[in-house]
C-alpha positions in Angstrom: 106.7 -36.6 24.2 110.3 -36.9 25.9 113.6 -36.7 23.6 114.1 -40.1 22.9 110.6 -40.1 21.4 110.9 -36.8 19.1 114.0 -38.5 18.0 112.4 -41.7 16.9 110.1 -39.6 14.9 112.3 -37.9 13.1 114.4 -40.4 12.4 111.1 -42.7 10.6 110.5 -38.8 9.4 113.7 -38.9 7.4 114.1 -42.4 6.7 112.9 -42.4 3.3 115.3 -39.4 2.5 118.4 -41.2 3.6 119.5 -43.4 0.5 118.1 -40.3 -1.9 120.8 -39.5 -4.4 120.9 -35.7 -5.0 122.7 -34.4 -8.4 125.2 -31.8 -7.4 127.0 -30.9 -10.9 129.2 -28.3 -11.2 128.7 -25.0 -9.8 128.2 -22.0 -12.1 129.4 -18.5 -11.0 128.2 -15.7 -12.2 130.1 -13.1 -14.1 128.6 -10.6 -11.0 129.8 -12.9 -8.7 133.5 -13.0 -10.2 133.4 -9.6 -10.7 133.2 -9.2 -6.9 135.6 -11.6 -6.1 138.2 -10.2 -8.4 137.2 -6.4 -6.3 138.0 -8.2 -3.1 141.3 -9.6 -4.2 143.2 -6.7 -5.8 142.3 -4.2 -3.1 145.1 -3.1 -1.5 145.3 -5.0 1.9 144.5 -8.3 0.4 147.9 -8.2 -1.7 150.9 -10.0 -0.8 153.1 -8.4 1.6 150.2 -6.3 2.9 150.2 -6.0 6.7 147.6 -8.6 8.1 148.3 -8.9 11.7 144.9 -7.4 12.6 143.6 -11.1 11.3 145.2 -12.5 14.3 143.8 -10.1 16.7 140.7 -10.3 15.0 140.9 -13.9 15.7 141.5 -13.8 19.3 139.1 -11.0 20.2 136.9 -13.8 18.8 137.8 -16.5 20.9 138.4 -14.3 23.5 134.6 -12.9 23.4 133.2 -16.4 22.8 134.9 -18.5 25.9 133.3 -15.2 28.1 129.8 -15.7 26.3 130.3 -19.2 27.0 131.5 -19.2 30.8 128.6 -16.3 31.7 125.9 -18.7 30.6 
């Protein structure tokens, strides 16, 4: 079976799936979960003012590291 043919079958696959209407409501937290969230945000390098320059390096030694994993394979 070649690509274009995997492809048709999953599309007639899916089909009947594609109009379906799924009910997303409102999304409950849990007091756990708030709990941790709250932990996260009053530690001391998440306040304002804290130093946050390692984000930016953070963020280039990831695109850094990425464009090599890319080029090498």
């Amino acid at each position: 079976m070649d690509d274009d043919q995997e492809y048709e079958a999953l599309v007639r696959i899916l089909e009947p799936y594609r109009n379906m209407r799924i009910e997303t409501g409102p999304v409950v937290l849990s007091e756990d979960y708030l709990r941790m969230i709250e932990e996260v945000a009053s530690a001391p390098e998440n306040q304002s003012g804290a130093d946050k320059t390692w984000v930016e390096t953070a963020q280039r030694e990831f695109r850094e590291y990425f464009a090599r994993v890319a080029r090498e394979n």
